[in-house]
C-alpha positions in Angstrom: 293.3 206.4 216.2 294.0 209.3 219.0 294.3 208.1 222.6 295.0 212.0 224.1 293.7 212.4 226.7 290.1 214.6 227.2 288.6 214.2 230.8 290.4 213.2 234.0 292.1 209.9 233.8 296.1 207.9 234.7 297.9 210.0 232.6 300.2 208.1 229.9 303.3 209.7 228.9 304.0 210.8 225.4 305.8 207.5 225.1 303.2 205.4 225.8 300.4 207.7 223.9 302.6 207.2 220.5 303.0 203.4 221.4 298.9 203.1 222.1 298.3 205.0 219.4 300.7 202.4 217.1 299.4 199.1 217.9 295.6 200.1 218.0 295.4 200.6 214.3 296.4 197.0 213.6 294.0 194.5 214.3 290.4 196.3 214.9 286.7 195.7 214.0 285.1 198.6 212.9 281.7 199.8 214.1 279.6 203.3 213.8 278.3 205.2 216.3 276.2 208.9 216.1 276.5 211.7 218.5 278.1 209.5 221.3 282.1 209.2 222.6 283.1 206.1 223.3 285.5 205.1 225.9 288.6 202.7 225.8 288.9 202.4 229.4 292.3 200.4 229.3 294.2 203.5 227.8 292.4 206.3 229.0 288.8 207.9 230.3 287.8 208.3 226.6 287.9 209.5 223.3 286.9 213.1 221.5 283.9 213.7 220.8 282.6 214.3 217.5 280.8 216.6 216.5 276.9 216.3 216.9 275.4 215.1 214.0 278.3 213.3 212.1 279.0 209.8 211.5 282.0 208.6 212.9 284.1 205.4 212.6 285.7 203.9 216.0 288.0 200.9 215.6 287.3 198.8 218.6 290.3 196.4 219.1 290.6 192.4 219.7 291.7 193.4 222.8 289.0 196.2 224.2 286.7 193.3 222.6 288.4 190.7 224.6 287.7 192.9 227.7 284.1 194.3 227.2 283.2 190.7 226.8 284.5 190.2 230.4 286.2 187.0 229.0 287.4 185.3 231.8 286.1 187.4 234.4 284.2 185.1 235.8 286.8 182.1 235.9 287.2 181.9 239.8 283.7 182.2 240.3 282.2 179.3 238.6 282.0 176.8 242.0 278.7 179.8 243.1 275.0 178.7 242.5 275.8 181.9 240.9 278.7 182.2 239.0 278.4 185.4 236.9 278.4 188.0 239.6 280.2 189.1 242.4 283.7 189.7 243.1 286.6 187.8 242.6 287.5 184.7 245.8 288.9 186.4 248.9 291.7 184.3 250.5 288.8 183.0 253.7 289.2 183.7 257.3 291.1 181.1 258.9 289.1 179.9 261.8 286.1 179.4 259.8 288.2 177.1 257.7 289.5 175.4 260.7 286.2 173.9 261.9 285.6 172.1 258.9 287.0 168.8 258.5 285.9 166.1 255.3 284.6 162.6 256.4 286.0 160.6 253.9 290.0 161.6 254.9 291.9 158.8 256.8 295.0 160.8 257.9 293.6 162.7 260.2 295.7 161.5 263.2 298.9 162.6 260.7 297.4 166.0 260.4 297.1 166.5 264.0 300.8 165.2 264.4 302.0 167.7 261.9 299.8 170.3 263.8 301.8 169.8 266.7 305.0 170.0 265.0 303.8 173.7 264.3 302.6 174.9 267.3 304.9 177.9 266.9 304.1 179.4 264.0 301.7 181.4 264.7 301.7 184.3 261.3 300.6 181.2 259.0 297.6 179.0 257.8 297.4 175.4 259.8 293.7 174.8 258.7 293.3 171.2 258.7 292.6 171.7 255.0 296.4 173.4 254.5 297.9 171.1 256.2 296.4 167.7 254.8 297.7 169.2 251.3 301.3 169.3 253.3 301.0 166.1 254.9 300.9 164.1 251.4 303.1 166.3 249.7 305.7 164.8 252.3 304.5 161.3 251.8 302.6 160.7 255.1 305.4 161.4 256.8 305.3 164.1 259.3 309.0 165.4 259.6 308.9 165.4 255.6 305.5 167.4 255.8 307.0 169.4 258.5 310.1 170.5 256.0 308.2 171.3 253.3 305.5 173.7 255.3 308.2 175.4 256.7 310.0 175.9 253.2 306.7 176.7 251.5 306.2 179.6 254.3 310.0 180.8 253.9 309.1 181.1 250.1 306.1 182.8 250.8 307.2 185.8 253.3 310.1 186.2 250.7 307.5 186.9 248.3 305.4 189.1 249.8 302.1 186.5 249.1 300.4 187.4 252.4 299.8 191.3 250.7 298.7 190.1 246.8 295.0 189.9 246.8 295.5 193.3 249.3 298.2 195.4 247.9 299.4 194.2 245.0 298.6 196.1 241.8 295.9 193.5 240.4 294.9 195.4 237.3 299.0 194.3 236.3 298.8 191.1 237.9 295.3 190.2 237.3 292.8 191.9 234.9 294.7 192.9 232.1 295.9 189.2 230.4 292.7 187.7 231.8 291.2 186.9 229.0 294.2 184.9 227.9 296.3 183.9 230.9 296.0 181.8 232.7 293.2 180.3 230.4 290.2 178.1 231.9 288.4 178.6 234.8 286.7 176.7 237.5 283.3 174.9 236.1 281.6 173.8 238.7 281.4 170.1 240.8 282.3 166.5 239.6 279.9 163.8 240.7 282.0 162.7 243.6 281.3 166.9 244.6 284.8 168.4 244.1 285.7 171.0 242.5 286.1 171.0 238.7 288.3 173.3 236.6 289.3 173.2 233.1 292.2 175.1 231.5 292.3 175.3 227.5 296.5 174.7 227.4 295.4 174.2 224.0 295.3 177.4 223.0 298.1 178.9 225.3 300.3 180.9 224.0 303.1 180.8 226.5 306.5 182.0 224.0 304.2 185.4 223.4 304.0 185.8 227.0 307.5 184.8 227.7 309.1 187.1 225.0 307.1 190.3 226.2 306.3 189.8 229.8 309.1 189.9 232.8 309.7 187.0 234.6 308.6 188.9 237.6 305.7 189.8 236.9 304.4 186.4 235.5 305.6 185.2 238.9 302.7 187.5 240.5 300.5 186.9 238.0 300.8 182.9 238.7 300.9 183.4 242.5 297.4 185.9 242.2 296.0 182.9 240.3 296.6 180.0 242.6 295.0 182.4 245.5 292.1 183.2 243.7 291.5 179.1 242.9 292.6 178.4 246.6 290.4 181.0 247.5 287.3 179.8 245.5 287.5 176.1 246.7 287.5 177.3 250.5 284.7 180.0 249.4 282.8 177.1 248.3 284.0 174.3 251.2 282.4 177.0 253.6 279.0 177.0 252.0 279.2 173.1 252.0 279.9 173.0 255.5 283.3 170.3 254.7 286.9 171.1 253.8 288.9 171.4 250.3 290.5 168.6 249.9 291.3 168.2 246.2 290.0 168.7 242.6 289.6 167.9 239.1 291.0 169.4 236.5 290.3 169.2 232.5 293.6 170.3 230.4 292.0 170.9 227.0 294.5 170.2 224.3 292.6 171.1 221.1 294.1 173.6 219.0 297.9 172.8 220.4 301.0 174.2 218.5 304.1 173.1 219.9 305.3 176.4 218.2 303.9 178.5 221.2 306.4 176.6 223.4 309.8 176.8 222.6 312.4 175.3 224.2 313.7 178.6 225.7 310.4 179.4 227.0 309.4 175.8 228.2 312.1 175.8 231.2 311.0 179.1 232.5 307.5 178.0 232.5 308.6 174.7 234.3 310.4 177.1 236.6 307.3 178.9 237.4 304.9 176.0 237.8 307.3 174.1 240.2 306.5 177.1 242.6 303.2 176.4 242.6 303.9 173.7 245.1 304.9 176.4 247.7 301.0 177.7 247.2 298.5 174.9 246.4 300.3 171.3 247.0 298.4 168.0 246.2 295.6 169.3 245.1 294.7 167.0 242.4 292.5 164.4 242.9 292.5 163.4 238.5 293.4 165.6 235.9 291.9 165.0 232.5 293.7 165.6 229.3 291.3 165.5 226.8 291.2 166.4 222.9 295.3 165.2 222.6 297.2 164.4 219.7 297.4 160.8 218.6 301.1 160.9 218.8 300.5 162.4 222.6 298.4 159.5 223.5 300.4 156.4 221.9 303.6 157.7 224.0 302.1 159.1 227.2 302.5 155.1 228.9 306.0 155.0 227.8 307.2 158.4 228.9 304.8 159.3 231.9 306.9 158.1 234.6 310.1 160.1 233.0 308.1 163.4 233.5 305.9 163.2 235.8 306.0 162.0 239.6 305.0 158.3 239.4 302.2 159.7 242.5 301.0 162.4 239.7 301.4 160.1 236.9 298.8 157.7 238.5 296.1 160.5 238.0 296.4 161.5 234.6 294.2 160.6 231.9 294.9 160.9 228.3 292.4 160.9 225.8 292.3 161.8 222.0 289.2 164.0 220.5 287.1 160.5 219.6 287.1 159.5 223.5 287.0 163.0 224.7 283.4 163.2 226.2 283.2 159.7 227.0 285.6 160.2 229.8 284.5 163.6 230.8 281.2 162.1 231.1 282.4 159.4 233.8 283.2 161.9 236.1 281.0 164.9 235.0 277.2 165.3 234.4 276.8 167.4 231.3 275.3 170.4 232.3 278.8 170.3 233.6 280.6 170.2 230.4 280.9 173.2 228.3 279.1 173.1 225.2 282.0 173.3 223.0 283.4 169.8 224.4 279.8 167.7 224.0 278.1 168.9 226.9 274.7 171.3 227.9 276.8 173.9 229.6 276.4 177.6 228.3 277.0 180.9 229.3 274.2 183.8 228.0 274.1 181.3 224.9 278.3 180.3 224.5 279.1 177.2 224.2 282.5 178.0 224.9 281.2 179.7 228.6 283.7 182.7 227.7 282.9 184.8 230.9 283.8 181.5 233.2 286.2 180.2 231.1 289.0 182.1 230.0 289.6 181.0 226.2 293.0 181.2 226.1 295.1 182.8 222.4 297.6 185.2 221.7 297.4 188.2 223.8 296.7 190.9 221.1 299.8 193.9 221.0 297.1 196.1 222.9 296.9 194.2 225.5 300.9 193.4 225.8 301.4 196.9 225.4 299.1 198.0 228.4 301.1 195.9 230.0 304.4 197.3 229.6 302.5 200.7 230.4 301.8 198.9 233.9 305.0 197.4 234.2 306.6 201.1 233.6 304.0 202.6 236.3 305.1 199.9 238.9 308.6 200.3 238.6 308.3 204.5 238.7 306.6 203.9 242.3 309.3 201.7 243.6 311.5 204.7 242.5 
């Protein structure tokens, strides 16, 4: 299979033409088309044409597959009466988010003490929203809040967060591993009305991404993601007309192989995840692990408060594959609940809601090696 270049296109270097070239004969399914070209948009504008008349065999990869499909596309959209269309969640103007406030909080006289605590910042977000998330991440204590806001902006000018969803280059740090990471996507409301999202750790393949990704860049790929879910919960509080407070989220364990997380690559992605508090603090209202292994569930109420903040452990819910529905269904209706876990939710006919739901797996060489390609390109620039 021959990726040279025939039309206008980003140019790939000889180096990364012989590497494309390599991987895309591996894993392929094979189709036939007459008199057409047919274009592989993730390595270049398209392919030669052949000529009219003939029958021609183009290998179509896992990968291009993956990406025609538009699997996981969709997964910050699925809180729209809409979900499949549309751009991505913009990070939402600030004073719109301001005037909304949500009747059921009781720390509202906290909020407005750590308000005043900030009056001079004036380059960062102090939404009542924002800060509520702050205010229990310190405990209810305002001087606690007040240290960790001012450490999660520090964190955040140092990494360039303000510019990601503007200037970063999100076809590296967003589009190309979106089929596979970070899996999941947002599904829609629970019956108390937050937000529901479901991520299939199950089939996560986190050593694959750890041995051929750098560090760096799954840092900006993590930070793109919790903007883009931040972003979709205050896209949606505004059409409600009442602030983000918190969410539910649905860690689908089926089809887990403790193989995919080594040691080695556990700590860095424990690393990576304790950031997360610097973008989207206490923002959990339940999480719901669901389809887990039996020896997951007997040991969870020994070993929860070891791992886990005894705050955090008090919202988890374990499950094995015979309860699995049962408790989704307490705090889900099931048009809800994807079709693949017992519910009525599909997608164009998928019970496993593909295009909203990112479903996760090994990230196939081609898509690894594109992003080395973007990886290479980013680095050239900051030559």
């Amino acid at each position: 299979m021959d990726f040279t270049c025939c039309g206008p296109c980003n140019v790939l270097t000889a180096e990364e033409l012989s590497e494309a070239n390599a991987v895309a004969s591996e894993r392929v399914e094979v189709v036939k088309f007459k008199d057409t070209s047919s274009t592989f948009s993730r390595f270049c504008c398209s392919r030669r044409r052949p000529q009219r008349g003939t029958v021609r065999e183009v290998t179509l990869s896992s990968a291009e597959h993956a990406w025609r499909s538009n699997y996981g596309r969709y997964k910050y959209c699925g809180l729209r009466p809409d979900p499949c269309r549309g751009k991505p969640p913009e990070m939402q103007d600030m004073h719109r988010v301001s005037q909304l406030r949500s009747p059921d909080v009781v720390d509202v006289a906290g909020v407005q003490k750590l308000q005043r605590r900030l009056a001079d910042l004036s380059d960062c977000r102090t939404d009542f929203g924002t800060l509520l998330r702050f205010y229990r991440e310190g405990d209810g204590k305002p001087p606690a809040a007040e240290e960790a806001f001012r450490e999660a902006m520090d964190w955040q000018r140092q990494h360039d967060v303000g510019r990601a969803l503007t200037h970063w280059n999100l076809e590296l740090y967003e589009r190309v591993l979106a089929p596979w990471w970070p899996s999941g996507g947002f599904l829609g409301h629970g019956r108390e009305g937050e937000p529901v999202a479901l991520e299939r750790l199950g089939r996560a393949d986190w050593s694959t991404l750890y041995d051929n990704v750098p560090y760096e860049v799954l840092q900006k790929m993590d930070i793109v993601h919790c903007l883009r879910t931040l972003s979709g919960c205050e896209e949606d509080a505004l059409r409600r007309g009442e602030a983000f407070v918190n969410a539910t989220l649905v860690q689908d364990l089926e089809g887990i192989s403790w193989s995919r997380f080594k040691p080695s690559s556990l700590k860095t992605l424990g690393k990576l995840l304790k950031t997360r508090m610097y973008l989207v603090p206490r923002t959990g209202r339940r999480v719901l692990i669901v389809n887990a292994p039996p020896a997951f569930v007997r040991v969870w109420s020994t070993i929860k408060n070891l791992v886990v903040h005894p705050s955090t452990a008090q919202l988890i819910e374990i499950v094995g594959k015979a309860r699995t529905l049962e408790v989704l269904r307490k705090y889900l209706d099931d048009d809800v609940i994807p079709a693949y876990l017992g519910g009525t939710r599909t997608i164009d006919g998928d019970p496993e809601c593909r295009t909203l739901l990112a479903p996760g797996g090994t990230p196939p060489q081609e898509a690894l090696t594109r992003v080395r390609q973007l990886v290479r390109q980013e680095a050239r620039k900051d030559f």
